[in-house]
N, C-alpha and C positions, 0 to 999 in steps of 0.2 A: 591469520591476523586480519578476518574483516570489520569493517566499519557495518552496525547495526543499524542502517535509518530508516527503522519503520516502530516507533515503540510508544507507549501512553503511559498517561501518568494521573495522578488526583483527579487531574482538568479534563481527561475524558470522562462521558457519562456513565463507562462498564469499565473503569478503574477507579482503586484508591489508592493505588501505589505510592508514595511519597518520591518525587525526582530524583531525591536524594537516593534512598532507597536502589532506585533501578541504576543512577550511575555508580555504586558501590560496586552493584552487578557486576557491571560493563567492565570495570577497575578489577574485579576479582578475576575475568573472564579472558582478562587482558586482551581487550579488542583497541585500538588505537584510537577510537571515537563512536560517537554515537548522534544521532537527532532525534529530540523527541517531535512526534509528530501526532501532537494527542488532538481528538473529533472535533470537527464543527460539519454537524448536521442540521442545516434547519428547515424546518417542515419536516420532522421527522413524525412519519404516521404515527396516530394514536397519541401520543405523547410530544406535542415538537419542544419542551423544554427537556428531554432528555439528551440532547447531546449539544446542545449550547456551550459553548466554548465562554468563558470569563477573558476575554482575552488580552484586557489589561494585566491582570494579575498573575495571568498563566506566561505575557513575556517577560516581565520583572521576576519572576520566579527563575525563569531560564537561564538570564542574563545571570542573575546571584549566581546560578550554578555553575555558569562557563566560568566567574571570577574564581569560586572557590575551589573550583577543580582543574586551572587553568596548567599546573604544573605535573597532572598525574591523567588526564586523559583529555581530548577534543572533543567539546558538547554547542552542538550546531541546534538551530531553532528553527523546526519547521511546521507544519500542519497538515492533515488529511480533511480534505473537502469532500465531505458525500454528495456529490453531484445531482442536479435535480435541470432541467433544461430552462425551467421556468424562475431557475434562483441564478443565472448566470451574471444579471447586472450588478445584484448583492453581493456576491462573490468577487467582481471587479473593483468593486471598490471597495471592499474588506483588504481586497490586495494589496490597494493604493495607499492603504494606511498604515503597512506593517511591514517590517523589509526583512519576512523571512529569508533562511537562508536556502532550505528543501518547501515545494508543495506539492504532495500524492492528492490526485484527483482520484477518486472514487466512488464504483454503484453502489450502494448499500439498499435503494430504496427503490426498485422497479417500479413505475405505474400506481403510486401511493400506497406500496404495500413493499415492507419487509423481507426477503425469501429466508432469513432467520427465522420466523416465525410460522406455525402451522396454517394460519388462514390464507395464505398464498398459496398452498397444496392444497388445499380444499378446491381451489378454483381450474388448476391447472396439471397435467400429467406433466412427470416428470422432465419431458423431452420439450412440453409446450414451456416449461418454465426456464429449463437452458434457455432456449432460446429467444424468449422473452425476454432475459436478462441480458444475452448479448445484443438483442439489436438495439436494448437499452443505452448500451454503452455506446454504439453510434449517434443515437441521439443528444446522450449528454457531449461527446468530442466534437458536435456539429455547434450545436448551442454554445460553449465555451471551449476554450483551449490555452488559459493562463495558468497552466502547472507544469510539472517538468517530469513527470513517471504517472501512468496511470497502473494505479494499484491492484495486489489480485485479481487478475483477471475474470479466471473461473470461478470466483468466490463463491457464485451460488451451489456449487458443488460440495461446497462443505454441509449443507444442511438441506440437502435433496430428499428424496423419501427411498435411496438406496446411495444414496451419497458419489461418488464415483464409481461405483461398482460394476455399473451400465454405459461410464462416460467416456468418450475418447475425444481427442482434438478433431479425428477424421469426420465423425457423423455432424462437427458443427461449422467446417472447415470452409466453408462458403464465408459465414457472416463474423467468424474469428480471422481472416485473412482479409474481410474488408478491414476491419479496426486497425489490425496491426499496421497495413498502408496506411489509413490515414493519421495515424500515428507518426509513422515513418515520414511522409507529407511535410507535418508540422514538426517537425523535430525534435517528437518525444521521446520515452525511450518508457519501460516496465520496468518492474521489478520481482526478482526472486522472493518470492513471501514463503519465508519457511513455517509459517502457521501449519499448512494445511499437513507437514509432520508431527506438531501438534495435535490436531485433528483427529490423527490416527489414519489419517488418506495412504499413507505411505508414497507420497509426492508430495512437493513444491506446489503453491499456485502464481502465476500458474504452471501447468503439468508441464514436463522438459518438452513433449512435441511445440507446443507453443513457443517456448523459451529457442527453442533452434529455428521455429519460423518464422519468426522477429527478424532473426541473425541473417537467415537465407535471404529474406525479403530486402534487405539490408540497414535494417537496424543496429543501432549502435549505442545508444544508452542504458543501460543496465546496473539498476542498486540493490542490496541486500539489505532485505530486514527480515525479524524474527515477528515483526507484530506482536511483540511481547504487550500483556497488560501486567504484568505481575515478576517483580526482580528473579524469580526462578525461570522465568522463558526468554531474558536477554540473550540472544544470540543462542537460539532454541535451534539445535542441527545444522549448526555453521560447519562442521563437521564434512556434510554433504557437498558442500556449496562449492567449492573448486571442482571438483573433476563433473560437476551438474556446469557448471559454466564451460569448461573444457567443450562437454560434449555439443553443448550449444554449438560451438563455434569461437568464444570468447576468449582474450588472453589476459581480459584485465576487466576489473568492474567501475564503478563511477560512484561518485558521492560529488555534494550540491555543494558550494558556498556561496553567496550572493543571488539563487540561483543560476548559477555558470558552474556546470559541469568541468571535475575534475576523475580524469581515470588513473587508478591504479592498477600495477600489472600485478596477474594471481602470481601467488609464491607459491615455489614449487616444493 
């Protein structure tokens, strides 16, 4: 019975899912709640109207839906930031305007290039581009720090040019154990992204070594989401996800309201 809060909907720019739609999902799946947490990417390479957030219309959308669903499931209102170092003021005061309830900060965009897309492998071996990607993500947690999970970690693992097949948390353990401290630091916490089951990774991102070094280092916020873009991946391999947080170290997970972290204990 966990809460999914990592999911998109119409209002990101790689869904057309209707809100409705994905909370049917969530309602069939019998999860006890959900947040959508659909894209605002902007300066996104190549294209930067591709993940533009409507963000009027995408929180009156949400709102309708906590009303109309308010008796059969909990539907919280949050957003994913694809983090850029140089978009941190924008992002400040995108905040100041909006009282979501969840915000996942996240890399989608290394260095003005995508690692979803092939022209980033063009430029860099696979190992140059891990790690390009992580010390990305120090630079975006230096630059800003107004979110409360920073999302998929390893993300660029999913679209490597042997995908995790070569990866471990050990070969990148230097500059994945700076993050998670300064993470730990400012009091953020990760999250379980059960995608990278989707994926076909046969892991979580990020991977459980990560997920237990959080824990070790002493970390303590931890949310679930499925990064669903489409009502058939709401709460994609929740399945998993208790005895992946056991082994972490965890006995309970967290979900946001206001954001102020609220933990629940895993059921057994």
């Amino acid at each position: 019975m966990l809460w999914d809060t990592h999911m998109h909907s119409q209002y990101s720019g790689d869904s057309d899912a209707p809100q409705e739609d994905m909370i049917r999902a969530a309602i069939r799946a019998k999860l006890p709640g959900i947040c959508f947490t659909d894209h605002l990417d902007i300066d996104y390479p190549d294209d930067p109207e591709a993940f533009l957030l409507d963000l009027p219309n995408y929180t009156s959308s949400v709102f309708a839906m906590q009303e109309q669903y308010r008796d059969q499931i909990c539907v919280r209102y949050g957003i994913e930031l694809g983090l850029q170092p140089h978009l941190a003021a924008l992002h400040a005061d995108i905040l100041s305007q909006y009282d979501f309830d969840f915000v996942i900060g996240s890399s989608h965009v290394v260095h003005g290039y995508d690692p979803y897309f092939p022209p980033f492998w063009k430029t860099h071996t696979e190992e140059e581009g891990y790690r390009e990607y992580f010390e990305s993500i120090l630079e975006n947690i230096r630059a800003f720090d107004d979110f409360d999970v920073y999302g998929h970690i390893d993300y660029v693992v999913r679209y490597g040019p042997t995908r995790n097949e070569n990866y471990t948390y050990a070969r990148y353990s230097d500059v994945i154990d700076e993050i998670l401290r300064l993470l730990i630091e400012k009091g953020k916490g990760i999250e379980i992204n059960t995608g990278g089951f989707k994926y076909g990774l046969g892991h979580p991102n990020p991977c459980e070594e990560i997920l237990a070094r959080y824990r070790e280092l002493g970390g303590e916020i931890i949310t679930v989401g499925a990064d669903a873009h489409a009502p058939e991946h709401v709460g994609f391999a929740f399945e998993k996800v208790p005895q992946i947080l056991k082994d972490a170290g965890f006995t309970y997970y967290t979900v946001f309201r206001k954001r102020k972290p609220e933990f629940i204990k895993i059921e057994d």
